[in-house]
C-alpha positions in Angstrom: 31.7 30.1 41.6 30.9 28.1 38.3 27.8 27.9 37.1 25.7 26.2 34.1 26.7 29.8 32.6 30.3 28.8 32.4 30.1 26.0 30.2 28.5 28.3 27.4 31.1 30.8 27.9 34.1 28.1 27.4 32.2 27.0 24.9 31.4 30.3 22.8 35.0 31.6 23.7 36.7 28.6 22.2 37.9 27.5 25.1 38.1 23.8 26.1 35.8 22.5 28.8 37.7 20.0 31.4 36.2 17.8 33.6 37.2 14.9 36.2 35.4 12.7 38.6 35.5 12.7 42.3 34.1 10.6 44.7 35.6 11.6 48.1 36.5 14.7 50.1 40.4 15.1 49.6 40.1 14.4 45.9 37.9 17.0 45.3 39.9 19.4 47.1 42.6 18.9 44.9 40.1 19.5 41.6 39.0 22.5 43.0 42.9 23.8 43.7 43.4 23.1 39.9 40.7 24.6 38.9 38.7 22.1 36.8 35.6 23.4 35.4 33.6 20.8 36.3 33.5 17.5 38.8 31.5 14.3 38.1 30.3 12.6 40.8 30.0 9.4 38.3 28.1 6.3 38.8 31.1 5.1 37.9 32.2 5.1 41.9 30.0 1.6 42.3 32.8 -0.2 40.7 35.7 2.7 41.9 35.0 2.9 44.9 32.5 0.3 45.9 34.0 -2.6 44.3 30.4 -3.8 42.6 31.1 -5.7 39.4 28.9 -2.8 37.6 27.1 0.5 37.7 24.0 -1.5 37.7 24.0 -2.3 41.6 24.2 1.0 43.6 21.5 3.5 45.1 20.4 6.9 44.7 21.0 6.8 48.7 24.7 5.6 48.7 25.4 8.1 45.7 24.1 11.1 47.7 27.1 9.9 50.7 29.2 10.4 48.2 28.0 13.5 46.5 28.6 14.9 50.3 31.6 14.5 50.5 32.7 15.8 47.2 30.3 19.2 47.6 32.8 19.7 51.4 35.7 19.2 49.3 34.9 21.4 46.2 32.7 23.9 48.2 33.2 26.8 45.0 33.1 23.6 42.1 30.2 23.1 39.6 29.5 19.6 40.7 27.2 17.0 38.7 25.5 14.3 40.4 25.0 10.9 38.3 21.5 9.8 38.5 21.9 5.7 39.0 20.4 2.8 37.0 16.1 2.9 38.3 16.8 6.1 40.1 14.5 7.7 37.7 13.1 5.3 35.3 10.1 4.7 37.0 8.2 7.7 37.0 8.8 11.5 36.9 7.4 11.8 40.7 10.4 8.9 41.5 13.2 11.2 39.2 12.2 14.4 40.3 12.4 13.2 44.4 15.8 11.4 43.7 17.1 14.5 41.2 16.4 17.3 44.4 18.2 14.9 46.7 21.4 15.0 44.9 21.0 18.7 45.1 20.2 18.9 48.6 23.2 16.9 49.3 25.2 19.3 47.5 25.3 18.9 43.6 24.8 21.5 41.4 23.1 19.8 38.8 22.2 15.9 37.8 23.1 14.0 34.6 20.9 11.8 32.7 21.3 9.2 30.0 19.1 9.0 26.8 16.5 10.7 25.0 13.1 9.3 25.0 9.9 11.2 25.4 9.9 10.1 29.4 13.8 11.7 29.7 12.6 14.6 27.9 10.0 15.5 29.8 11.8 14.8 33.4 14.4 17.1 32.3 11.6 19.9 31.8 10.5 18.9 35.4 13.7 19.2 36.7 14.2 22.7 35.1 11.1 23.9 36.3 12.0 23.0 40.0 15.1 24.4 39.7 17.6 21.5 38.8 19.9 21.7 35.9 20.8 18.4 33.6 23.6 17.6 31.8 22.6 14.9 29.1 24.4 12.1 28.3 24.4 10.5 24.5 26.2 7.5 22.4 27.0 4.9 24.6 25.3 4.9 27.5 26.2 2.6 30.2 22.8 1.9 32.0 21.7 0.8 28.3 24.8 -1.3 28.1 22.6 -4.6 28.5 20.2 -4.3 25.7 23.0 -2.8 23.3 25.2 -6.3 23.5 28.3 -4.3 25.8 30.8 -1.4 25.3 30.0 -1.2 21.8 30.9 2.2 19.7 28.0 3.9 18.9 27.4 6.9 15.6 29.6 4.6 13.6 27.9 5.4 9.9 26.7 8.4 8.8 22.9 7.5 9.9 23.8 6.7 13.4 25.3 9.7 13.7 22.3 12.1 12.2 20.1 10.0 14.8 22.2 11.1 17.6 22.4 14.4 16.3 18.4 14.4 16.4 18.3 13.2 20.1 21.1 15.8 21.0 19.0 18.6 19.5 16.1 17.4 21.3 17.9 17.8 24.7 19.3 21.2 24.0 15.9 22.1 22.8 14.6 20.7 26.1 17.1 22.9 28.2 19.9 21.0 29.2 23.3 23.0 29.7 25.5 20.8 28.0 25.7 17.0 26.8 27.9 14.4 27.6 29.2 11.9 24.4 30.5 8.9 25.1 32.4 6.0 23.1 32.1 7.3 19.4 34.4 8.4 16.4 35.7 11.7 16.9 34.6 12.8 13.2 30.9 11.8 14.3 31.6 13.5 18.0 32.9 16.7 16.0 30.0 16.8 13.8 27.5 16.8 16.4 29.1 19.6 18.6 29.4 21.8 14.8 25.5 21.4 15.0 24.7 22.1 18.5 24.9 25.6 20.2 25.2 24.3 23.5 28.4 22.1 24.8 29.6 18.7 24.1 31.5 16.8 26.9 33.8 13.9 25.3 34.7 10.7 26.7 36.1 8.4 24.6 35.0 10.5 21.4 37.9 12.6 20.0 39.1 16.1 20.5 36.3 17.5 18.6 34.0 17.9 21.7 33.7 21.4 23.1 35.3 20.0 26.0 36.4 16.4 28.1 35.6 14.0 31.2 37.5 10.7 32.2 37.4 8.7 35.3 39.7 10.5 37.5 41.4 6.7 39.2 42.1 5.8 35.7 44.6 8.9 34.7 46.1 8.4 38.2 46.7 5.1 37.6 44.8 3.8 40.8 41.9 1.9 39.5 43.6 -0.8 37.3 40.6 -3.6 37.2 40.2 -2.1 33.6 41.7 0.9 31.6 40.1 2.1 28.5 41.2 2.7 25.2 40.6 6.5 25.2 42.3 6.9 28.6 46.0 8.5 29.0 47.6 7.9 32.0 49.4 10.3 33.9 50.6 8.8 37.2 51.0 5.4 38.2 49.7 5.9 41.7 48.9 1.8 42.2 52.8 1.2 42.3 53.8 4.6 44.1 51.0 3.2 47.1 52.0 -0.5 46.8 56.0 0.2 47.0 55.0 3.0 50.0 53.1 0.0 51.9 55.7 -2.5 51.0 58.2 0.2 52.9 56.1 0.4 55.7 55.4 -3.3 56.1 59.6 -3.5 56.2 60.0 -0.6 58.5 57.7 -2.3 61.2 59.2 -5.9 60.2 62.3 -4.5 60.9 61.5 -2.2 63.8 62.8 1.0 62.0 59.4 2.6 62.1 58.2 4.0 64.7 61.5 5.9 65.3 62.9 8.9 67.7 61.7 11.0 65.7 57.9 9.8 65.4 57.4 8.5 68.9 56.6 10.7 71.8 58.6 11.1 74.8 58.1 11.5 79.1 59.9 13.9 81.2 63.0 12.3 82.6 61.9 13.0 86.0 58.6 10.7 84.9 61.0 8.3 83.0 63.0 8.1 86.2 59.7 6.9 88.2 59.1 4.4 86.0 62.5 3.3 86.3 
């Protein structure tokens, strides 16, 4: 069973930290099976798996069904819940209550974006109850409207220091490990050089101590929007569309159901009928 624990070992062994998102039962089972160190149940489902235009729009409520389902699939997985846009903005009361519900629902910790005194201080809240927090630097997408889009963030030399100060702050405030996002990979390396606890990349180079993407996108199944950083390893949108295409022709063509699966009476029984 993984545990916040694990990420500093990877980390202070050398070895590379890997990470995917999940947002349903089957997929997670096959994360487990692989072994991943780590599954993300990402905000990123609103848009995924939802079909919402953005990660603005969903719920603490409808991100616990799907934090469910991922804790029955990956029952032995270290599993972070994504704390949604408002879910804990509001007031620590409000983060805490929403932060123990992912929990409950089957999470092993929560992640939050930024690094402002309020963040600061719900993540010693959270500690204290008992909830771990991953942090989550550079771009962050529930900022996305008042930094002008997916814009590259730590891109001078300044930038970078100033995210190095607010990632020193949340390790000094007890988070496990910290997520960067959207950034150049010599600014990404520098930050993890000056941290002892873990960097997650996305999007930032190979520098980090370890990596998450959006599981859909490597598969190839979410193709509203692939980004830049993403490699794809499958192509499972034309694998499903050419298998449904087959299926649609086999029932056009009365090929499917065949002999083989159809069910079929005794032949006394058939001979009643008859």
């Amino acid at each position: 069973m993984k545990t916040v624990k694990s990420f500093q070992k990877l980390k202070d062994s050398g070895e590379k930290i890997v990470m995917l998102t999940a947002y349903d039962y089957s997929t997670a089972q096959v994360l487990e099976e692989a072994g991943i160190d780590g599954i993300l149940v990402g905000d990123s489902l609103a848009m995924v798996a939802l079909g919402y235009r953005d990660t603005y729009i969903i719920t603490a409520d409808e991100m616990q069904v799907f934090v469910k389902a991922v804790s029955k699939g990956a029952k032995n997985s270290f599993i972070v819940a994504d704390m949604p846009f408002m879910s804990y903005n509001i007031n620590v009361e409000q983060g805490l209550e929403n932060a123990s519900k992912m929990i409950k629902a089957g999470a092993s910790a929560i992640k939050l974006e930024g690094c402002n005194k309020y963040i600061l201080t719900l993540i010693q809240r959270c500690l204290e109850s008992g909830i771990p927090v991953l942090g989550h630097l550079g771009f962050t997408p529930q900022l996305m409207n008042t930094i002008g889009g997916h814009k590259i963030q730590g891109k001078t030399a300044e930038m970078t220091e100033e995210i190095l100060a607010s990632a020193q702050k949340l390790e000094k405030a007890g988070c496990f490990a910290v997520v960067l996002e959207l950034m150049p990979k010599e600014s990404a390396e520098y930050i993890t050089k000056n941290l002892s606890i873990p960097t997650i990349g996305i999007g930032a180079g190979a520098g980090c101590s370890g990596q998450i993407v959006v599981t859909d996108d490597i598969l190839g199944k979410y193709t509203d929007f692939t980004p830049k950083f993403v490699k794809k390893y499958a192509n499972l949108h034309d694998v499903v569309l050419n298998s449904v295409n087959e299926y649609k022709k086999d029932v056009k063509e009365g090929i499917f159901p065949s002999d083989n699966e159809s069910f079929e009476l005794d032949i006394e029984e058939q001979e009643k009928l008859c």
